[in-house]
N, CA, C and O atoms as CSV, one atom per row, in Angstrom:
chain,resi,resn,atom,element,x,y,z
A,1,UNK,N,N,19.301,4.475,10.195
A,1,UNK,CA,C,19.504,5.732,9.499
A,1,UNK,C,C,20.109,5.441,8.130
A,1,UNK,O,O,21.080,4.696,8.001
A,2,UNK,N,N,19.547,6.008,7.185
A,2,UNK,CA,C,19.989,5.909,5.562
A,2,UNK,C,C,21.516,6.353,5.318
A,2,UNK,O,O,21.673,7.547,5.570
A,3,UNK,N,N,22.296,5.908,5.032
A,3,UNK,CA,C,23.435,7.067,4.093
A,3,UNK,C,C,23.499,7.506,2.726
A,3,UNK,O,O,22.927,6.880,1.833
A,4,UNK,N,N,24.164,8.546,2.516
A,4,UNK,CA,C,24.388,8.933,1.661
A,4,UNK,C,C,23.392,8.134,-0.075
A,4,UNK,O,O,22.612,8.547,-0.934
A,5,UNK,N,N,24.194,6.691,0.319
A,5,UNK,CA,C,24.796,5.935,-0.649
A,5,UNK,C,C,23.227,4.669,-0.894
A,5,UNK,O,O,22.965,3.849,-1.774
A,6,UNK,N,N,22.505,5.103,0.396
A,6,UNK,CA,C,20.720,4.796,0.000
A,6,UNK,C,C,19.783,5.574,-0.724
A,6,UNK,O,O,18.785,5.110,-1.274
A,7,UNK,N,N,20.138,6.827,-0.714
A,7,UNK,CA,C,19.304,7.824,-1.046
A,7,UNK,C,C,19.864,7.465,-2.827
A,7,UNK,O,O,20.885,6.974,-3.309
A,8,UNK,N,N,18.276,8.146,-3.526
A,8,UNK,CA,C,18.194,8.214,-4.610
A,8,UNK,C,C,19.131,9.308,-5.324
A,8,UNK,O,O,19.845,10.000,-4.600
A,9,UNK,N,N,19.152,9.467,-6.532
A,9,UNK,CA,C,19.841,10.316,-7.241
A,9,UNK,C,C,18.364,11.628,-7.432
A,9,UNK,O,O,17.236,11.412,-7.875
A,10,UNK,N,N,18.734,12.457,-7.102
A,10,UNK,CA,C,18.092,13.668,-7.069
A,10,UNK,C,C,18.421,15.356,-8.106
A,10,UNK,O,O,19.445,16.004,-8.321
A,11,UNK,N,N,17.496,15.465,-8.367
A,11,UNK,CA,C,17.567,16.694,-9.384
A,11,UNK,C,C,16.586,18.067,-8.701
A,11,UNK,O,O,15.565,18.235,-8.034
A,12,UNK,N,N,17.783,18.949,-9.445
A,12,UNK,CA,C,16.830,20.246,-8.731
A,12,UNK,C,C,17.258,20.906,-7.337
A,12,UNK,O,O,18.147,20.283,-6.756
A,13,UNK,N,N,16.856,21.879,-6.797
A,13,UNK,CA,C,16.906,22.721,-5.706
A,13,UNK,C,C,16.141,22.124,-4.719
A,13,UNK,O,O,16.480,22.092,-3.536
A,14,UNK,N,N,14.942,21.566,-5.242
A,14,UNK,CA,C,14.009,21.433,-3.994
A,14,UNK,C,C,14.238,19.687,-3.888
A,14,UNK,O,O,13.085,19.257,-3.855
A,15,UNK,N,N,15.057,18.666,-3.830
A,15,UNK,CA,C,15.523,17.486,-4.194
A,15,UNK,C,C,14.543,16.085,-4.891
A,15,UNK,O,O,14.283,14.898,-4.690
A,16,UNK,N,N,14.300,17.058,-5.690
A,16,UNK,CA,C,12.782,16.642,-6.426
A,16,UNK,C,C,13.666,14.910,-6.781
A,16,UNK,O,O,14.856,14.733,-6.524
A,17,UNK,N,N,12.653,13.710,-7.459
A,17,UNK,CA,C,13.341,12.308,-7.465
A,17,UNK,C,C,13.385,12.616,-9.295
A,17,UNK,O,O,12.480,13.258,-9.828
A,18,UNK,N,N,14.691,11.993,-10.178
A,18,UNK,CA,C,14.984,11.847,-11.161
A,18,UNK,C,C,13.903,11.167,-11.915
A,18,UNK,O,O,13.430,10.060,-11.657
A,19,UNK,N,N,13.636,11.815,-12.696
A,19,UNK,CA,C,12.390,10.890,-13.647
A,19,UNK,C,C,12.461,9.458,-13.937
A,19,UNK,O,O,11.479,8.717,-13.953
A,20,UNK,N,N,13.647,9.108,-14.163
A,20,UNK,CA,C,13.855,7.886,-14.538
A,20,UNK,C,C,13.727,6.977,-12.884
A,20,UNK,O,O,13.751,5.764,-13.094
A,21,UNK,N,N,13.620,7.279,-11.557
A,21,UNK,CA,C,14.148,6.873,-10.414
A,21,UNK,C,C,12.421,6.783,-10.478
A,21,UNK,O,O,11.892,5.682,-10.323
A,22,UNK,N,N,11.586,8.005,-10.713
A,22,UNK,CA,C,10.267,8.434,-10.255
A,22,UNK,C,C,9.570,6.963,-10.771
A,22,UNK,O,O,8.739,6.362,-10.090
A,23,UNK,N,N,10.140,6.423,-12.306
A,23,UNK,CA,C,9.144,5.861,-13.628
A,23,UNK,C,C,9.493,4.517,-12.583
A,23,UNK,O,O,8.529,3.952,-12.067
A,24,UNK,N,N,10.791,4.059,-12.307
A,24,UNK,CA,C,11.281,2.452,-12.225
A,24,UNK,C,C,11.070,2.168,-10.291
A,24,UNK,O,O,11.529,1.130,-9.812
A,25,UNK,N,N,10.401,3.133,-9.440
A,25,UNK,CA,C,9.215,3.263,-8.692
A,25,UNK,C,C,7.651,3.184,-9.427
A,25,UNK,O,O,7.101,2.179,-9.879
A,26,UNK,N,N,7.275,4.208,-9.396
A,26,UNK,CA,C,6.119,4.006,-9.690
A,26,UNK,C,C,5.890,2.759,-10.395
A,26,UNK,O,O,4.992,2.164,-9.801
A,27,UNK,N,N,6.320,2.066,-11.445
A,27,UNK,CA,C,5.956,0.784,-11.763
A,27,UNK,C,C,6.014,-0.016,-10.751
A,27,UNK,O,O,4.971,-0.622,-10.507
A,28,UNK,N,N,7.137,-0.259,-9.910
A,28,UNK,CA,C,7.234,-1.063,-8.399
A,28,UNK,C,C,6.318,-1.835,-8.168
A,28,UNK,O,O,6.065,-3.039,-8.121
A,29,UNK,N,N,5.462,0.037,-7.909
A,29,UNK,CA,C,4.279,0.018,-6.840
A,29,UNK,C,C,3.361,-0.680,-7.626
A,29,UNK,O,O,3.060,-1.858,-7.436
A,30,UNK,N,N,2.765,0.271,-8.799
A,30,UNK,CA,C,1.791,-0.345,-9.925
A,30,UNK,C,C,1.713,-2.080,-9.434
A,30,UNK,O,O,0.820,-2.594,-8.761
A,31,UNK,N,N,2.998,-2.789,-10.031
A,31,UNK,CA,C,3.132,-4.144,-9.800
A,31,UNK,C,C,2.378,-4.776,-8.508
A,31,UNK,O,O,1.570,-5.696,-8.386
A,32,UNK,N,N,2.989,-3.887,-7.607
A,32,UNK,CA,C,2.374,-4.332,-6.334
A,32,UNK,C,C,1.207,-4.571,-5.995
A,32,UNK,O,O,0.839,-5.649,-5.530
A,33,UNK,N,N,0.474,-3.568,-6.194
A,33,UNK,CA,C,-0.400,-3.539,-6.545
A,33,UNK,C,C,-1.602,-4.302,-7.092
A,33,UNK,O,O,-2.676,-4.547,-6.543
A,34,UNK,N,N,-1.085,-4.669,-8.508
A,34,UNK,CA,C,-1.376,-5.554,-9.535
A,34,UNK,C,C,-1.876,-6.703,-8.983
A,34,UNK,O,O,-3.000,-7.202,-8.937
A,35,UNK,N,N,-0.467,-7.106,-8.450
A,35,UNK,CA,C,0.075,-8.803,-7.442
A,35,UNK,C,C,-1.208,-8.633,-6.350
A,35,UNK,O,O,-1.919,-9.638,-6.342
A,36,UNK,N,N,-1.492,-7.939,-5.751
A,36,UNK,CA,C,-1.875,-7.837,-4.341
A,36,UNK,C,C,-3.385,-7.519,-5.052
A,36,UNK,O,O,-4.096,-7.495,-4.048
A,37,UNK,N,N,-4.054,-7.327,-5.913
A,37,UNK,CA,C,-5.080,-7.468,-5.974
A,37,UNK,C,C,-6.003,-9.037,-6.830
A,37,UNK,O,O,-7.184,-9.383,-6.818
A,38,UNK,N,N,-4.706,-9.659,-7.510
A,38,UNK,CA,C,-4.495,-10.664,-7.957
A,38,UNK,C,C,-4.602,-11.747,-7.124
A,38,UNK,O,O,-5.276,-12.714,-7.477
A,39,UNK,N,N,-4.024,-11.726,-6.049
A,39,UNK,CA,C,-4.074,-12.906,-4.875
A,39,UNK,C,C,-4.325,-12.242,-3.536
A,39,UNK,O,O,-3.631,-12.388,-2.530
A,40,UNK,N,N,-5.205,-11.634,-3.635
A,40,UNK,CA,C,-5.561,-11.065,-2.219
A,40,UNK,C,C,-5.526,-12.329,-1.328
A,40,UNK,O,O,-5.079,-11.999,-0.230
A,41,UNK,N,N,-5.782,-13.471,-1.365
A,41,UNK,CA,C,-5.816,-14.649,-0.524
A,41,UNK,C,C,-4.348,-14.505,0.251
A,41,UNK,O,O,-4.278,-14.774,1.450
A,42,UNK,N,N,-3.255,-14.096,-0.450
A,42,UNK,CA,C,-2.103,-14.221,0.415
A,42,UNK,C,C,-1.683,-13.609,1.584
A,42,UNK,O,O,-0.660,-13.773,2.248
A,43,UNK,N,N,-2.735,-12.802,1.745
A,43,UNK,CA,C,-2.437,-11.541,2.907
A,43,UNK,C,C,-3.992,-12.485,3.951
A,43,UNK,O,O,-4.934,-13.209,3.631
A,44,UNK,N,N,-3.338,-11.766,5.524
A,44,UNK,CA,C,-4.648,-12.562,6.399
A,44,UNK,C,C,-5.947,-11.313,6.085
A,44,UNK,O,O,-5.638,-10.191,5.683
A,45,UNK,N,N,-7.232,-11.673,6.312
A,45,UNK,CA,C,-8.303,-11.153,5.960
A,45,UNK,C,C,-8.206,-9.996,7.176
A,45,UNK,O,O,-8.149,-8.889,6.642
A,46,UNK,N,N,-8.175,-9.915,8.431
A,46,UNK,CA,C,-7.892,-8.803,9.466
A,46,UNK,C,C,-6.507,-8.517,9.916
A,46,UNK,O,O,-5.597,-9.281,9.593
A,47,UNK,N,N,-6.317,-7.594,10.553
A,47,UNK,CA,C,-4.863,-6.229,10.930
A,47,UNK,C,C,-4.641,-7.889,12.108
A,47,UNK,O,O,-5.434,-8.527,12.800
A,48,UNK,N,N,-3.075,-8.034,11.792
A,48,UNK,CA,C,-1.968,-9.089,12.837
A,48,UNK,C,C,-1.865,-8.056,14.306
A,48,UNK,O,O,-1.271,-8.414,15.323
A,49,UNK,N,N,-2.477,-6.916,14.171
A,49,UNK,CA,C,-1.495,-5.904,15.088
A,49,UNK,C,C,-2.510,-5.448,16.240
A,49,UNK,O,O,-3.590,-5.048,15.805
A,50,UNK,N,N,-2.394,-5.439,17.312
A,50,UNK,CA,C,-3.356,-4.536,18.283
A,50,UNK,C,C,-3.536,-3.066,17.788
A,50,UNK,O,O,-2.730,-2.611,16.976
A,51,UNK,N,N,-4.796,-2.149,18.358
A,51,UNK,CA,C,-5.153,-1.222,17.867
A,51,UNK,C,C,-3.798,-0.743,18.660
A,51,UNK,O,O,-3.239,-1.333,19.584
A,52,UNK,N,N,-3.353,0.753,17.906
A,52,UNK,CA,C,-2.149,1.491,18.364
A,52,UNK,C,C,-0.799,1.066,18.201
A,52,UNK,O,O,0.119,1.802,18.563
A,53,UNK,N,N,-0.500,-0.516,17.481
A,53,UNK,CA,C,0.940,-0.771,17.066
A,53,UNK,C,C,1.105,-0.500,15.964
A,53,UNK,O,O,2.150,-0.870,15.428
A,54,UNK,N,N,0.157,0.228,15.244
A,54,UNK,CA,C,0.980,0.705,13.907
A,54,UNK,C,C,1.726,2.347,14.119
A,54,UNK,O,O,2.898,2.562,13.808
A,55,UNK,N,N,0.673,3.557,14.780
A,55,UNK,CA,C,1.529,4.367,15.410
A,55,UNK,C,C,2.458,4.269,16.156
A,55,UNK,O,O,3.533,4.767,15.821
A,56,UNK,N,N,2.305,3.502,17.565
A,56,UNK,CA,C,3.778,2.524,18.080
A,56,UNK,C,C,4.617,2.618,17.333
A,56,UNK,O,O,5.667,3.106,17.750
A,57,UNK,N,N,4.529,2.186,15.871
A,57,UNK,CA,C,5.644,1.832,15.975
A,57,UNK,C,C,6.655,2.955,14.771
A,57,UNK,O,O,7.860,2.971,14.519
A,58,UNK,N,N,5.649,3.682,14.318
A,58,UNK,CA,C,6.307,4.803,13.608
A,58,UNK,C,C,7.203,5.586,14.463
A,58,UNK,O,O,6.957,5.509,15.667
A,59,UNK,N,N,8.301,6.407,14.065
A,59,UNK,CA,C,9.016,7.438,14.624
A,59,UNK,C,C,8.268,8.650,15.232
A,59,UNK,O,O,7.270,9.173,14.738
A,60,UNK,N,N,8.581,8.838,15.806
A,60,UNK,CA,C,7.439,10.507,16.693
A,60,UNK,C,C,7.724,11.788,15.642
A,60,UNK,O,O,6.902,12.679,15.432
A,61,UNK,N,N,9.082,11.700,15.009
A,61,UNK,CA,C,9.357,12.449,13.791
A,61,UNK,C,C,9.663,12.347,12.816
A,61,UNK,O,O,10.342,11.341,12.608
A,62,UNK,N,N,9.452,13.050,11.897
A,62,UNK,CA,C,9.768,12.634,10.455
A,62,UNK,C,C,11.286,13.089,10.404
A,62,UNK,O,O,11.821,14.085,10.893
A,63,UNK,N,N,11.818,12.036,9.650
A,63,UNK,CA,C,13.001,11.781,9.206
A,63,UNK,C,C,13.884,13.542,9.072
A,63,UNK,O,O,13.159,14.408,8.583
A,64,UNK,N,N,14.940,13.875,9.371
A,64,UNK,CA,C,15.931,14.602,9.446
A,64,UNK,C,C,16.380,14.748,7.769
A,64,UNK,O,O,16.395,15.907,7.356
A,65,UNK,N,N,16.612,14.058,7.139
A,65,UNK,CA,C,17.210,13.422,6.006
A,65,UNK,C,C,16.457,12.629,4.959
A,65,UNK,O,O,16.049,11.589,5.477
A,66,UNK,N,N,16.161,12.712,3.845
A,66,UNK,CA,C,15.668,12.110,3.165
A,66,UNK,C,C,15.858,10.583,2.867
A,66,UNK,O,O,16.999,10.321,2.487
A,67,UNK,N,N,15.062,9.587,2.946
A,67,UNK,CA,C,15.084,7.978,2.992
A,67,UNK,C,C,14.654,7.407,1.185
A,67,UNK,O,O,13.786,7.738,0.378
A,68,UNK,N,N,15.802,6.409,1.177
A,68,UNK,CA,C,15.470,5.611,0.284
A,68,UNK,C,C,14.253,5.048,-0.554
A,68,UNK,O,O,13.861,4.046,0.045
A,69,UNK,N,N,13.464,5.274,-1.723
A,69,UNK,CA,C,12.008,4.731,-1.546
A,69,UNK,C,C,12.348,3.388,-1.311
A,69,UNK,O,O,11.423,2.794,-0.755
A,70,UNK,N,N,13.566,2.528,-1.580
A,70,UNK,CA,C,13.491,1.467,-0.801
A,70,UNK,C,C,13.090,1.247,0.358
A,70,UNK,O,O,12.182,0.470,0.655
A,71,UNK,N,N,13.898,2.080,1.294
A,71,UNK,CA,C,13.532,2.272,2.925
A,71,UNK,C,C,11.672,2.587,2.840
A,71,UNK,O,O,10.839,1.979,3.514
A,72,UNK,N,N,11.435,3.471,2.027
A,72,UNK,CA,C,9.835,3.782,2.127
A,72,UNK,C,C,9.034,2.373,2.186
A,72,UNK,O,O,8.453,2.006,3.207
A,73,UNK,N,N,9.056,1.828,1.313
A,73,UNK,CA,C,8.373,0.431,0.826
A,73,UNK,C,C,8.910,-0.886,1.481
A,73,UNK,O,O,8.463,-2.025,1.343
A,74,UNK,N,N,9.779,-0.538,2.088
A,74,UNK,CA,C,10.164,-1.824,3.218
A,74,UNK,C,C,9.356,-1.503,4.164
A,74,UNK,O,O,8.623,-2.323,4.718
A,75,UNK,N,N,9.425,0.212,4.559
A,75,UNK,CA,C,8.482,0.452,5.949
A,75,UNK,C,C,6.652,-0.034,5.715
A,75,UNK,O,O,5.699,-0.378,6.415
A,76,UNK,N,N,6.872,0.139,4.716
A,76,UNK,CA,C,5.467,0.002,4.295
A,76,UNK,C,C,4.421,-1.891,4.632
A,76,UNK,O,O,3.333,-2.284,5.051
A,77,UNK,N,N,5.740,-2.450,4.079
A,77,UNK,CA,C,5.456,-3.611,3.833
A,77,UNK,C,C,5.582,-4.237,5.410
A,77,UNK,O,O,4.656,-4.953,5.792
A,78,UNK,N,N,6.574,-4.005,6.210
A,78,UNK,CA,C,6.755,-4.255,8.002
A,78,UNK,C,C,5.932,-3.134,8.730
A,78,UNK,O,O,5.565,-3.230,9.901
A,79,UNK,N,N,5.781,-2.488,8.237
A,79,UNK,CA,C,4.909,-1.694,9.238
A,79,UNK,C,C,3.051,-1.270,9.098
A,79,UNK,O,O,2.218,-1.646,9.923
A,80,UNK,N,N,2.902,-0.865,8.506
A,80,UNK,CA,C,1.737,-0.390,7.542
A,80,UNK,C,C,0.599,-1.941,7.464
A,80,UNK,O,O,-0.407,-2.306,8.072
A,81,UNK,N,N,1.421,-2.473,6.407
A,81,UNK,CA,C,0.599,-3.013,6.313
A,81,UNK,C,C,-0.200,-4.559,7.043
A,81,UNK,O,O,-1.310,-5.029,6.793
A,82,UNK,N,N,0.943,-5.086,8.060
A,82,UNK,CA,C,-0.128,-5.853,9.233
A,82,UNK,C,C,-1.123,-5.159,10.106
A,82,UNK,O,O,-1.602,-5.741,11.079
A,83,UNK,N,N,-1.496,-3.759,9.746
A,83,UNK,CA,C,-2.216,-2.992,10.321
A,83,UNK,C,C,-3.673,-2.913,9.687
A,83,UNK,O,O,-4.592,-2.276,10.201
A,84,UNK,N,N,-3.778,-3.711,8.389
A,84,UNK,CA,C,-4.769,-3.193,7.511
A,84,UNK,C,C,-6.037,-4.496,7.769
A,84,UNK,O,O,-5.726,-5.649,8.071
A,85,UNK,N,N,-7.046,-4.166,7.635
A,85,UNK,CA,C,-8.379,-5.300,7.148
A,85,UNK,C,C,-7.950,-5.745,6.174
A,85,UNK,O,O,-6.761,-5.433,6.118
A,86,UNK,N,N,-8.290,-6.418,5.193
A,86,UNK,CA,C,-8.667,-6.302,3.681
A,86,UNK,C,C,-9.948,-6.748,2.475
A,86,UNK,O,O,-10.166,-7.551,1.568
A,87,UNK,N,N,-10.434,-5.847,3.049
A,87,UNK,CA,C,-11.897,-5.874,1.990
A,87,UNK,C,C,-12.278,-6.223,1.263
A,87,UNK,O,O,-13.485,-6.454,1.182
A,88,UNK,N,N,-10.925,-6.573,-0.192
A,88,UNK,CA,C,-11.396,-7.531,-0.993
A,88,UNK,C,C,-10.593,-8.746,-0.906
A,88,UNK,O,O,-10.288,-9.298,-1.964
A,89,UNK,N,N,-10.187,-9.266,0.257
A,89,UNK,CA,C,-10.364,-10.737,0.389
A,89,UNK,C,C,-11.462,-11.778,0.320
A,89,UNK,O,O,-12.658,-11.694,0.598
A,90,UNK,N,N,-10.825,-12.647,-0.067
A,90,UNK,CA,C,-12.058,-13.822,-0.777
A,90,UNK,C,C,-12.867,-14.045,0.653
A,90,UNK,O,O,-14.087,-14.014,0.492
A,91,UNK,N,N,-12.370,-14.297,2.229
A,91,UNK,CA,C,-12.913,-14.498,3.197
A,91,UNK,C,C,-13.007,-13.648,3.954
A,91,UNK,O,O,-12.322,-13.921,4.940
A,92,UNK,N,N,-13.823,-12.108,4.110
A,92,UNK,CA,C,-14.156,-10.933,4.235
A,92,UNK,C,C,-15.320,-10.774,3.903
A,92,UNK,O,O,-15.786,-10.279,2.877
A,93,UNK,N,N,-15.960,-11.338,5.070
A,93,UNK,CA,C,-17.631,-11.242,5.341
A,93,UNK,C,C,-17.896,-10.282,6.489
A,93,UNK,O,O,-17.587,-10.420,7.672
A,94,UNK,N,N,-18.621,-9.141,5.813
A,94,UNK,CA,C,-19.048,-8.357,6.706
A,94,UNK,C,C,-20.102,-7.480,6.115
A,94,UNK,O,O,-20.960,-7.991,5.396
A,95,UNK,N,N,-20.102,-6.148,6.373
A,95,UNK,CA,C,-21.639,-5.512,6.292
A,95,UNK,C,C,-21.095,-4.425,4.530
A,95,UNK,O,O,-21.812,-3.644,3.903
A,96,UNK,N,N,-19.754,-4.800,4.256
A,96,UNK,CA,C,-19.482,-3.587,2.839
A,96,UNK,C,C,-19.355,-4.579,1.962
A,96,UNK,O,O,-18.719,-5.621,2.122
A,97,UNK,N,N,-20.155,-4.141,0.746
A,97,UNK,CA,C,-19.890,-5.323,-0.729
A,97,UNK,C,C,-18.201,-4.202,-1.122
A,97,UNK,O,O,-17.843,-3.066,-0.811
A,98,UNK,N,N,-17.711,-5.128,-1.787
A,98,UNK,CA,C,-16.242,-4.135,-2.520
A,98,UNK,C,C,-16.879,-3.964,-4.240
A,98,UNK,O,O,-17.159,-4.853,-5.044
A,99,UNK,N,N,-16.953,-2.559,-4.372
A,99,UNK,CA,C,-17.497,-2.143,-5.385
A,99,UNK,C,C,-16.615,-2.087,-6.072
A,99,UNK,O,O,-17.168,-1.355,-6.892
A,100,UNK,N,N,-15.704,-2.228,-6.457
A,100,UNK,CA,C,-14.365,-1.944,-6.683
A,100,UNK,C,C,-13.854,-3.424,-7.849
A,100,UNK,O,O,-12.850,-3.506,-8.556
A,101,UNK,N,N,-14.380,-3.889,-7.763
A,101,UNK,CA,C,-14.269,-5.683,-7.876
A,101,UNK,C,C,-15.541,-6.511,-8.681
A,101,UNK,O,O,-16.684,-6.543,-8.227
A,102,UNK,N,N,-15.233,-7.005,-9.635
A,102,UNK,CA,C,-16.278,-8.035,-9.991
A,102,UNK,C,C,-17.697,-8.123,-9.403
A,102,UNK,O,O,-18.685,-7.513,-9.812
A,103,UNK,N,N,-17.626,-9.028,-8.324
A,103,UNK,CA,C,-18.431,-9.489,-7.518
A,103,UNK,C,C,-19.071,-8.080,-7.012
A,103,UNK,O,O,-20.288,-8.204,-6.880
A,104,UNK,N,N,-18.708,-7.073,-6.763
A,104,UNK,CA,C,-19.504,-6.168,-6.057
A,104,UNK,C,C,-20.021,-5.580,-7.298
A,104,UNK,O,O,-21.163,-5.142,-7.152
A,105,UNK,N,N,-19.573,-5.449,-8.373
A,105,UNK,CA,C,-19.534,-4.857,-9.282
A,105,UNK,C,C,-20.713,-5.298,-9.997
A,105,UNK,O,O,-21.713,-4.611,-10.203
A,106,UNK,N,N,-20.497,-6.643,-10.404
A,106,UNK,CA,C,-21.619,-7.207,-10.966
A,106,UNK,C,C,-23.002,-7.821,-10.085
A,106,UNK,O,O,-23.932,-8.382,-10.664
A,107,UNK,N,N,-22.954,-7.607,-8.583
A,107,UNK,CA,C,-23.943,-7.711,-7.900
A,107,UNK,C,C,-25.106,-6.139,-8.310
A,107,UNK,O,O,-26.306,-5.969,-8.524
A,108,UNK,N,N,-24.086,-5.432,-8.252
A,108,UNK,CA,C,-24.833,-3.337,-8.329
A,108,UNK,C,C,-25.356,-3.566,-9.609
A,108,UNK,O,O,-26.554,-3.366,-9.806
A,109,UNK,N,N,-24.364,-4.095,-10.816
A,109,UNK,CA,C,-25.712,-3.969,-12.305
A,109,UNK,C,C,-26.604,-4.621,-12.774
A,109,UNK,O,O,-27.233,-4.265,-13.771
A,110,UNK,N,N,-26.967,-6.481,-11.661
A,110,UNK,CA,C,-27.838,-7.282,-11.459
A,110,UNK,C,C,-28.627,-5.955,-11.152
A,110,UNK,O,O,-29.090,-5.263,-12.059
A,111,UNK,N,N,-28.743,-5.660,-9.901
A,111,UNK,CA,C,-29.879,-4.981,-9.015
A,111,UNK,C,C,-30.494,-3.609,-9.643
A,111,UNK,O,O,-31.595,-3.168,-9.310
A,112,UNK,N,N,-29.588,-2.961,-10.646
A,112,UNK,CA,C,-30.038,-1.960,-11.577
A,112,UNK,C,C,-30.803,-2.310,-12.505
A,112,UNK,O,O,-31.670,-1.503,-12.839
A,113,UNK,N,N,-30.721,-3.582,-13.184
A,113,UNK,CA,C,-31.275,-4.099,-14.259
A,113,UNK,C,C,-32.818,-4.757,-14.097
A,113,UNK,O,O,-33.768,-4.732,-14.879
A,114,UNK,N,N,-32.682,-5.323,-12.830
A,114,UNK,CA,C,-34.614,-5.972,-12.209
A,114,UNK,C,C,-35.191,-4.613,-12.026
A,114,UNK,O,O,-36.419,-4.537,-12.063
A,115,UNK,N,N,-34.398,-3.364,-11.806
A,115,UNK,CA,C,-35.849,-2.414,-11.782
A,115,UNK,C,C,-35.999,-1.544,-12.653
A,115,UNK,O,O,-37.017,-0.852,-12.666
C-alpha cells in the first residue's frame, strides 16, 4: 500500500497530476519506449507466464487510494509485461510482418512498386 509520501503532488478538485509531474513521466515512458524499440533483442520473443498469470496476479480491485506512477510502472514492468509476445523482435517468426518497422515497412513499398 502507497503512503501519503509516494503519491505525486496533485492539483485541482478532481486530483488531476501537476504538469510538471505529467511532462517528467511522460518522457519516462517516451524513453522507454524509445529503449525498448531500440533493442527489442533484450526482452524474450514469447509471454515467461502461463495463460491467466497476468490476471492472477492483478488485484480483484482497483486501488482505494491513488498509487505512485512509480508504483504504476514498476507494476507494469513485474507484471504486465512477462505477459506479452513481442512482434517486433528480431526472432519472431510467425504468420504477421510488423508494419510498424523497417523491414515490414520496406517489404509493403517493394510489393507496391512491382505492380
Amino acid at each position: 500500500m502507497s503512503s501519503p509520501r509516494d503519491r505525486e503532488p496533485v492539483a485541482g478538485p478532481l486530483g488531476d497530476l501537476d504538469s510538471e509531474v505529467f511532462q517528467r513521466y511522460g518522457y519516462r515512458v517516451v524513453d522507454w519506449i524509445a529503449e525498448y524499440l531500440a533493442h527489442p533483442e533484450r526482452v524474450p520473443v514469447l509471454a515467461r507466464v502461463k495463460p491467466g498469470d497476468v490476471r492472477g496476479a492483478l488485484p480483484a480491485t482497483a486501488p482505494g487510494a491513488p498509487e505512485s506512477l512509480d508504483a504504476i510502472l514498476a507494476d507494469f514492468e513485474r507484471l504486465i509485461l512477462p505477459g506479452i509476445t513481442h512482434w517486433n523482435h528480431p526472432g519472431f517468426f510467425a504468420y504477421f510482418s510488423i508494419q510498424g518497422r523497417s523491414p515490414g515497412s520496406s517489404a509493403s513499398s517493394c510489393a507496391r512498386r512491382s505492380t
